[in-house]
DSSP file (Angstrom, degrees, kcal/mol; ACC not computed):
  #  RESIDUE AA STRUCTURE BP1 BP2  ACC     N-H-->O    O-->H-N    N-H-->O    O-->H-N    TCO  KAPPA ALPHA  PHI   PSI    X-CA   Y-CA   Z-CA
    1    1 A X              0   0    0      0, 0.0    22,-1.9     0, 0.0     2,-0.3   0.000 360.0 360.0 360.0 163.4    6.8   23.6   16.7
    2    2 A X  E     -a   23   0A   0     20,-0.2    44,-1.6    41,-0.0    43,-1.2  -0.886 360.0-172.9-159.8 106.1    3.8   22.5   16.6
    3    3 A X  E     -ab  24  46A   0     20,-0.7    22,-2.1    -2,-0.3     2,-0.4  -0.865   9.9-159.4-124.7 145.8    0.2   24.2   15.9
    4    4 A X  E     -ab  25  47A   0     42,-1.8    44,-1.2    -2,-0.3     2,-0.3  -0.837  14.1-157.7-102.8  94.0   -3.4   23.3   16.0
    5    5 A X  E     -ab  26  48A   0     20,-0.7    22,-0.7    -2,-0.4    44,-0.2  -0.719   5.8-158.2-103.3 130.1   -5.9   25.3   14.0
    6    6 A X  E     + b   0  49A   0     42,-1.9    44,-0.6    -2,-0.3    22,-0.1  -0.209  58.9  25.2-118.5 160.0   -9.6   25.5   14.7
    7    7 A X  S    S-     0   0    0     20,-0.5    20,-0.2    22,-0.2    44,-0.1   0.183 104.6 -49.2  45.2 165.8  -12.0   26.6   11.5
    8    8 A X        -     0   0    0     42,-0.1     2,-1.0     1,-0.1    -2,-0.1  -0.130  52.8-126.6 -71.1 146.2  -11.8   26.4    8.2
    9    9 A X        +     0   0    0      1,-0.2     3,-0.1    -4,-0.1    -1,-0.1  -0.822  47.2 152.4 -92.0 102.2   -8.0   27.8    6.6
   10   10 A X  S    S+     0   0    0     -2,-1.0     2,-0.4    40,-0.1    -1,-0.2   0.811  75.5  41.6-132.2 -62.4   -9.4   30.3    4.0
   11   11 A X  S    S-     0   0    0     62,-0.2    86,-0.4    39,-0.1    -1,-0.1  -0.290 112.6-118.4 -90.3  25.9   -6.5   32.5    4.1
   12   12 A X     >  +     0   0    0     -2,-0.4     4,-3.4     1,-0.1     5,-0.1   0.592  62.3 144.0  11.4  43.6   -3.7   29.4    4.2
   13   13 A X  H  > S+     0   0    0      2,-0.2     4,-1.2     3,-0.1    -1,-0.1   0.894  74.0  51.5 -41.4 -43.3   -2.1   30.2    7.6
   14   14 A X  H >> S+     0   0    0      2,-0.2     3,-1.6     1,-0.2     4,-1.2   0.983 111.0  59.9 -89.9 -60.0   -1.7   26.4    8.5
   15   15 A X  H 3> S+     0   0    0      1,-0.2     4,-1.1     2,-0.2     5,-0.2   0.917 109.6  35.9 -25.8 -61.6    0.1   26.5    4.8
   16   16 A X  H 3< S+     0   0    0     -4,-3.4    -1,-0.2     2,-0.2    -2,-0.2   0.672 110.5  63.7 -85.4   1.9    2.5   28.8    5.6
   17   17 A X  H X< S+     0   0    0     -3,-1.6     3,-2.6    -4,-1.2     5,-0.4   0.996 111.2  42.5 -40.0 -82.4    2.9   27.4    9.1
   18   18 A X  H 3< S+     0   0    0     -4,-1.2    -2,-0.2     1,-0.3    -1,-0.1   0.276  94.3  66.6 -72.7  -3.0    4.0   24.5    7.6
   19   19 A X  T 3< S+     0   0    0     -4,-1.1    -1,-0.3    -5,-0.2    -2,-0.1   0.360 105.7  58.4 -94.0   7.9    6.2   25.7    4.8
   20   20 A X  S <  S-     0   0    0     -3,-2.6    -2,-0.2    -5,-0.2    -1,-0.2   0.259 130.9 -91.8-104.0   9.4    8.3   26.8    8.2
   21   21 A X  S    S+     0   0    0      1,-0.3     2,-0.3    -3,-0.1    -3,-0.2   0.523  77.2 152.3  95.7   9.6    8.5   23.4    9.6
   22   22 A X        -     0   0    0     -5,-0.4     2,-1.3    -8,-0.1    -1,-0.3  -0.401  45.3-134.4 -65.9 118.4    5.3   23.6   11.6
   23   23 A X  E     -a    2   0A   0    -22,-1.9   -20,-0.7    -2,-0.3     2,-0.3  -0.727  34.1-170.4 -84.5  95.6    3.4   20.3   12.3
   24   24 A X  E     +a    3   0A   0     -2,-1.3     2,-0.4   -22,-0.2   -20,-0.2  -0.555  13.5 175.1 -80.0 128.0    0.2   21.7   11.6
   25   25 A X  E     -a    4   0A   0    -22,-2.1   -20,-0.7    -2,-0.3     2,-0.2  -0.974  25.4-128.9-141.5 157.8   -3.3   19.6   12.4
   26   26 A X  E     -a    5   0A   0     -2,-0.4     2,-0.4   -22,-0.2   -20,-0.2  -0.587  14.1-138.5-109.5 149.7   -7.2   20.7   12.0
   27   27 A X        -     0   0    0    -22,-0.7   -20,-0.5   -20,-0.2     9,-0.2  -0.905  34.2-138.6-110.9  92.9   -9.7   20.2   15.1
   28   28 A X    >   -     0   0    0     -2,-0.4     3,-0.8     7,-0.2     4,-0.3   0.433  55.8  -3.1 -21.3 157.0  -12.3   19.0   13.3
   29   29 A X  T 3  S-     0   0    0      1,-0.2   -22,-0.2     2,-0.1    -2,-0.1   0.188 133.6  -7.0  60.8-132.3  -15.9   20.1   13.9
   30   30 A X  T 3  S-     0   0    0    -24,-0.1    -1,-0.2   -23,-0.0    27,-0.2   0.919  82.1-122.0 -80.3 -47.8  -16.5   22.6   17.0
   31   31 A X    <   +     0   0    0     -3,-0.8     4,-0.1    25,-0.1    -2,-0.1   0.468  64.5 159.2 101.0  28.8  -12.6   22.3   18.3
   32   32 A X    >>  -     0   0    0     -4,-0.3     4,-1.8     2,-0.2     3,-0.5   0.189  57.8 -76.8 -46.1-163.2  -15.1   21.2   21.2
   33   33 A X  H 3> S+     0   0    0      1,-0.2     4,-1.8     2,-0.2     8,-0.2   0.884 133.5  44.2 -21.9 -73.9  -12.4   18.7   23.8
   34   34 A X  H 34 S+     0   0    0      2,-0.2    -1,-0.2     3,-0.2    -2,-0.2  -0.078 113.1  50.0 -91.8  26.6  -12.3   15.9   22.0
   35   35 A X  H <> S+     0   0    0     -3,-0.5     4,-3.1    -4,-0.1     5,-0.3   0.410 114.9  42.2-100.0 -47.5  -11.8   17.6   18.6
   36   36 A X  H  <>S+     0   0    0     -4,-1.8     5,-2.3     1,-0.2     4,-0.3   0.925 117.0  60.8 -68.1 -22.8   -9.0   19.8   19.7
   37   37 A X  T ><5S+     0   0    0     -4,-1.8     3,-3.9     3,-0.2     5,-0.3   0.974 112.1  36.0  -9.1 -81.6   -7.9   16.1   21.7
   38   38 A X  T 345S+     0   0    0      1,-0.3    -2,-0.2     2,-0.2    -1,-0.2   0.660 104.6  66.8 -79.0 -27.0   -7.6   14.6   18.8
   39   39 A X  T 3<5S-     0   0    0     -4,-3.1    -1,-0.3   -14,-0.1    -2,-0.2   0.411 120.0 -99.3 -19.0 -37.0   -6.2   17.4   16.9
   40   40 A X  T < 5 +     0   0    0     -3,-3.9    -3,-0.2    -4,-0.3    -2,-0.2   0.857  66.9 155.8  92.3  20.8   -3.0   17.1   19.2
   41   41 A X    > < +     0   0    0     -5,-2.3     3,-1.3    -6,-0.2     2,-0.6   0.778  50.3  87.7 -51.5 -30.5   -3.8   19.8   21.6
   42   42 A X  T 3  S+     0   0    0     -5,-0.3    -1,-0.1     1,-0.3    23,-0.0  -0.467 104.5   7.3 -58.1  72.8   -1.6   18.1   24.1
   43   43 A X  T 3  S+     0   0    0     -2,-0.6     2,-0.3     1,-0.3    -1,-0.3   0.487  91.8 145.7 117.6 -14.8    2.0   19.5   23.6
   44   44 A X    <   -     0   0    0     -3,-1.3    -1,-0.3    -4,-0.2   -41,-0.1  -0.535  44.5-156.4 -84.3 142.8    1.1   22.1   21.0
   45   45 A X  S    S+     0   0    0    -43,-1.2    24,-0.3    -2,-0.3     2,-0.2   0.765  84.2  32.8 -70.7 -31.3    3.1   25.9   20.7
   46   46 A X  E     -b    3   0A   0    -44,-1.6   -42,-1.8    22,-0.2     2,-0.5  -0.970  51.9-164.2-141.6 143.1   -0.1   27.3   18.9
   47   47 A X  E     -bc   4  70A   0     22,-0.8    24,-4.6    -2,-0.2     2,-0.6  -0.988  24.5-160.7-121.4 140.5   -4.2   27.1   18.7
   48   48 A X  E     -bc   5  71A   0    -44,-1.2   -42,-1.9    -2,-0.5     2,-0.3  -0.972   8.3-172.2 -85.6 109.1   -4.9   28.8   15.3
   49   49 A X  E     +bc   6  72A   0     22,-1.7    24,-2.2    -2,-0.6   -42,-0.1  -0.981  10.7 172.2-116.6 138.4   -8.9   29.9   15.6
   50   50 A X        +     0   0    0    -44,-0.6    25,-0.2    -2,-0.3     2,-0.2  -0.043  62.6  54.9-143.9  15.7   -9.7   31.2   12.3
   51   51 A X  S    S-     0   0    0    -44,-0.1   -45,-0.1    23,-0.1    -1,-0.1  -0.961  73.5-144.2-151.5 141.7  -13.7   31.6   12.8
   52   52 A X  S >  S+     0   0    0      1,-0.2     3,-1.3    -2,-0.2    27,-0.2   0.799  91.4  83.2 -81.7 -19.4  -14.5   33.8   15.9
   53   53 A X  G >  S+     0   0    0      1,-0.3     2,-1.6     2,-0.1     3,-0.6   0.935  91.9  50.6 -49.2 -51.8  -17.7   31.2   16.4
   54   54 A X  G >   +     0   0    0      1,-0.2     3,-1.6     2,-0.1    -1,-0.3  -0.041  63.3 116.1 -86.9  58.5  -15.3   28.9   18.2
   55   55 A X  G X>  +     0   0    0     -2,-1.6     3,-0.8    -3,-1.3     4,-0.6   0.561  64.4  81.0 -98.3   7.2  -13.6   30.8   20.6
   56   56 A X  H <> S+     0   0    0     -3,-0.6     4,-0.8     1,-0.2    -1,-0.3   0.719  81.7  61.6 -42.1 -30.9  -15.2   28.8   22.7
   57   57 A X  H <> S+     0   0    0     -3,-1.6     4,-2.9     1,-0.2    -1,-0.2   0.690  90.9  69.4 -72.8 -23.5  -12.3   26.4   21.8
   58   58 A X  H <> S+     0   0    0     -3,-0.8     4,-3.1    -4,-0.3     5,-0.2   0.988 103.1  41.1 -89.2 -44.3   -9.3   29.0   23.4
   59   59 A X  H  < S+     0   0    0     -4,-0.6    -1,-0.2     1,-0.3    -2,-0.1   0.915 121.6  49.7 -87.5 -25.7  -10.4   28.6   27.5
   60   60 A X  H  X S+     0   0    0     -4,-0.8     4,-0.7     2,-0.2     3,-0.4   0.853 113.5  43.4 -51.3 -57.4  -10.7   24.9   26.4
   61   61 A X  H >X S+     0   0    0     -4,-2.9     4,-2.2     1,-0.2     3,-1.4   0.979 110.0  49.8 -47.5 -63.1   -7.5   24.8   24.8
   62   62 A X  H 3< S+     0   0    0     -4,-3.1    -1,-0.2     1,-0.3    -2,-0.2   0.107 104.2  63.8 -91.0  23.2   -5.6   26.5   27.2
   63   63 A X  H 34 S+     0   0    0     -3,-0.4     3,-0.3    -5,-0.2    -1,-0.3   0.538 114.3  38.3 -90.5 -36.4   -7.2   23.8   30.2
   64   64 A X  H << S+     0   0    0     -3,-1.4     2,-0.3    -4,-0.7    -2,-0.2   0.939 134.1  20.0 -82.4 -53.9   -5.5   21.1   28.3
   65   65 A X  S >< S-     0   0    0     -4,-2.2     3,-3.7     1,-0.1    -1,-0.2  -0.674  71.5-169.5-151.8  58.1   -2.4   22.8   27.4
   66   66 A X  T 3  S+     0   0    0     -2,-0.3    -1,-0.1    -3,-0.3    -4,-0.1   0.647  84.9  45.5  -7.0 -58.0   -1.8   25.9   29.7
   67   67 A X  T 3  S+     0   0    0     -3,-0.1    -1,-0.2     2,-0.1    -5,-0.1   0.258  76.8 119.6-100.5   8.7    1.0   27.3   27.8
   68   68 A X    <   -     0   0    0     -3,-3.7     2,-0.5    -7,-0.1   -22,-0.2  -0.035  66.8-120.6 -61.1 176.0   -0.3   27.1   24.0
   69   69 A X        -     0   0    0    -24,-0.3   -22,-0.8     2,-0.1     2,-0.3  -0.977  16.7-134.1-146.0 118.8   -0.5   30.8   22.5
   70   70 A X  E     +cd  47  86A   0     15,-0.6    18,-1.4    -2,-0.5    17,-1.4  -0.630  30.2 178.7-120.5 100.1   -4.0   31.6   21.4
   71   71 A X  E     -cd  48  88A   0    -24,-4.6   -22,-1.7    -2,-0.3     2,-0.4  -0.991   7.1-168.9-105.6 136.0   -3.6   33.4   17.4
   72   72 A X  E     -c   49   0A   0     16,-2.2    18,-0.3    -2,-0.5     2,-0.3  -0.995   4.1-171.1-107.5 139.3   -7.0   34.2   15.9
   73   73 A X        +     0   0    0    -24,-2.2     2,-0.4    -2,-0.4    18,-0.2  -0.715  35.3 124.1-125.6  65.8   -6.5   35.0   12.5
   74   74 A X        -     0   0    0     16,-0.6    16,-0.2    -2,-0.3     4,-0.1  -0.961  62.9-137.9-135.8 147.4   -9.9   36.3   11.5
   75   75 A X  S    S+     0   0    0     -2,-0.4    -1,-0.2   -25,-0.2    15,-0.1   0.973  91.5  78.8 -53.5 -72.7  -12.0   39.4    9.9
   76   76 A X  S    S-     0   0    0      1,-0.1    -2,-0.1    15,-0.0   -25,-0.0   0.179  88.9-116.0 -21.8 119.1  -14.8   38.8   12.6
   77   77 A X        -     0   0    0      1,-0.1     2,-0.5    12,-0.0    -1,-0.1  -0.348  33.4-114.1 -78.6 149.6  -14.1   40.3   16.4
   78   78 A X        -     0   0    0     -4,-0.1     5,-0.2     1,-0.1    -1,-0.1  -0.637  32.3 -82.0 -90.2 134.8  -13.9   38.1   19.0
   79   79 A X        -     0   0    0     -2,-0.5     4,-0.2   -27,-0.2    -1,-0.1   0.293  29.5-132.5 -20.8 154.5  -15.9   37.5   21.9
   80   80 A X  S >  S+     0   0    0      2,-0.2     3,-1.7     1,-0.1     4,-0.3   0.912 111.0  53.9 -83.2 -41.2  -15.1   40.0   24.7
   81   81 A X  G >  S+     0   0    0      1,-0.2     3,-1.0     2,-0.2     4,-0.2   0.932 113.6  47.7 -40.2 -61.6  -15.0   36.5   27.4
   82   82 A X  G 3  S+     0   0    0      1,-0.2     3,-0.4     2,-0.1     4,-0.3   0.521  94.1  79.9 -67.1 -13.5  -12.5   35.2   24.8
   83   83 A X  G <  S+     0   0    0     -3,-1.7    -1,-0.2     1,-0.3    -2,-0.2   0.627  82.4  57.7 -85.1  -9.9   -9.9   38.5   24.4
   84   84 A X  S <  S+     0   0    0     -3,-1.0    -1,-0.3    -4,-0.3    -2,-0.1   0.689 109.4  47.7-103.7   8.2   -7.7   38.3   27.3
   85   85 A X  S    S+     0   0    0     -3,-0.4     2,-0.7    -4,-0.2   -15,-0.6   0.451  86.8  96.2 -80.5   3.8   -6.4   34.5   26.3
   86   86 A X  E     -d   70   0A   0     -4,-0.3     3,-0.1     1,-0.2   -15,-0.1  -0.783  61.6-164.8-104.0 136.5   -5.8   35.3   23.0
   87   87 A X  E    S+     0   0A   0    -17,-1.4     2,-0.4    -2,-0.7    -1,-0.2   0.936  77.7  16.4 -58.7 -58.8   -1.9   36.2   22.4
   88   88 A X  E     -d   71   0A   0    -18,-1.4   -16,-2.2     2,-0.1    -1,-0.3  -0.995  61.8-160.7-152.4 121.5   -2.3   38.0   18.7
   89   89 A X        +     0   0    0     -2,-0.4     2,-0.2   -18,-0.2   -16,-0.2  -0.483  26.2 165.9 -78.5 157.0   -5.6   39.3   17.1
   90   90 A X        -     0   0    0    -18,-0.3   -16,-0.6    -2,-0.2     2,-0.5  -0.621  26.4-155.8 176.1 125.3   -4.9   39.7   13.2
   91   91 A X    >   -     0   0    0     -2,-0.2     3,-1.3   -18,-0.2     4,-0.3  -0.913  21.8-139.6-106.2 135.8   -7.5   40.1   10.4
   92   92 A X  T 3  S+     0   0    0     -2,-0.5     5,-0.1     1,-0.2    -1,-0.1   0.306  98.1  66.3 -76.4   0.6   -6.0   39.0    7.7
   93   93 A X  T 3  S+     0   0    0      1,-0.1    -1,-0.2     3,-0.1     3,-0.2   0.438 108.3  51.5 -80.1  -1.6   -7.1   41.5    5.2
   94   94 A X  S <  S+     0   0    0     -3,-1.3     2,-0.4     1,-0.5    -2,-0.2   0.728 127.1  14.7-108.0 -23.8   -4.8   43.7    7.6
   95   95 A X  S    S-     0   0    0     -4,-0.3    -1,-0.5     3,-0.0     2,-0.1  -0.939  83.4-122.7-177.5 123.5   -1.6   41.1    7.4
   96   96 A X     >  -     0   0    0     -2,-0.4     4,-1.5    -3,-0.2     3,-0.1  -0.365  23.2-108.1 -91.5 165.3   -1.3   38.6    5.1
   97   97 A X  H >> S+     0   0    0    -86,-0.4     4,-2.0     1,-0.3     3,-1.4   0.837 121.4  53.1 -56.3 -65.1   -0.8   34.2    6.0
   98   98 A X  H >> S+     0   0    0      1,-0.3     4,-2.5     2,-0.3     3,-0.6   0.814 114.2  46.2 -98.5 -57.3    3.1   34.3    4.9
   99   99 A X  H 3> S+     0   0    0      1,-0.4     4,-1.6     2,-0.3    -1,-0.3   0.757 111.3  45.8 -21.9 -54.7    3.6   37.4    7.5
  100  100 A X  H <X S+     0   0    0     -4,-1.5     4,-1.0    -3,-1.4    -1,-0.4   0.866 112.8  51.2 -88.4 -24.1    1.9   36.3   10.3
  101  101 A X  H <X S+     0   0    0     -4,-2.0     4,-1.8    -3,-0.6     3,-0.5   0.947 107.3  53.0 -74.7 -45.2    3.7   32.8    9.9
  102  102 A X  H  < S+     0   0    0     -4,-2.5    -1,-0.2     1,-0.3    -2,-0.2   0.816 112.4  49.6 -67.0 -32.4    7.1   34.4    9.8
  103  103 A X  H  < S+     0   0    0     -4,-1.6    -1,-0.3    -5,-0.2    -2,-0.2   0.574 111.8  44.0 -90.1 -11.6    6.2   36.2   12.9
  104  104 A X  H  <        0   0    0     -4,-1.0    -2,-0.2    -3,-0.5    -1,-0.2   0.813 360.0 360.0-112.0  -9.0    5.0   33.4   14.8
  105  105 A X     <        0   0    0     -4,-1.8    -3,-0.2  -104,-0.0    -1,-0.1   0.248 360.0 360.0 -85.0 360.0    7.8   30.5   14.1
């Protein structure tokens, strides 16, 4: 499996991705195109967004890579544009990193 996560990991989701065997990788920057590109969008099970600022990044994502599954894992709410691609909302004060990882490998 194979996840990309956009914003900063403040709550170590892409940690506990990856203590499940996840190949976790950052999109740098905006998670414009060419971050989430270069990121590995291409072939990835998950986009992580973990600041609601880029949810720009999900319709973006899911142009590249149709069939990724959109978590945001943030306090913040997400744009209204952005809420019917995203698979699973979760603030993390609500459900902790090790939780949500177990539930998504």
């Amino acid at each position: 499996m194979k996840a990309v996560i956009a914003g900063p990991d403040r709550d170590g989701l892409g940690d506990a991705l990856a203590s499940r065997g996840v190949d976790v990788t950052y999109a740098a920057g905006t998670a414009a195109r060419p971050d989430l590109e270069e990121a590995g969008i291409h072939g990835a099970d998950l986009l992580v967004i973990t600041d609601t600022t880029l949810a720009t990044s999900i319709p973006v994502a899911k142009d590249l890579e149709p069939d990724v599954r959109v978590v945001v894992y943030a306090r913040d709410s997400l744009p209204e544009f952005a809420r019917g691609q995203a698979g699973h909302i979760v603030d993390p004060d609500l459900l902790d990193a090790e939780t949500v990882a177990e539930e998504l490998v």
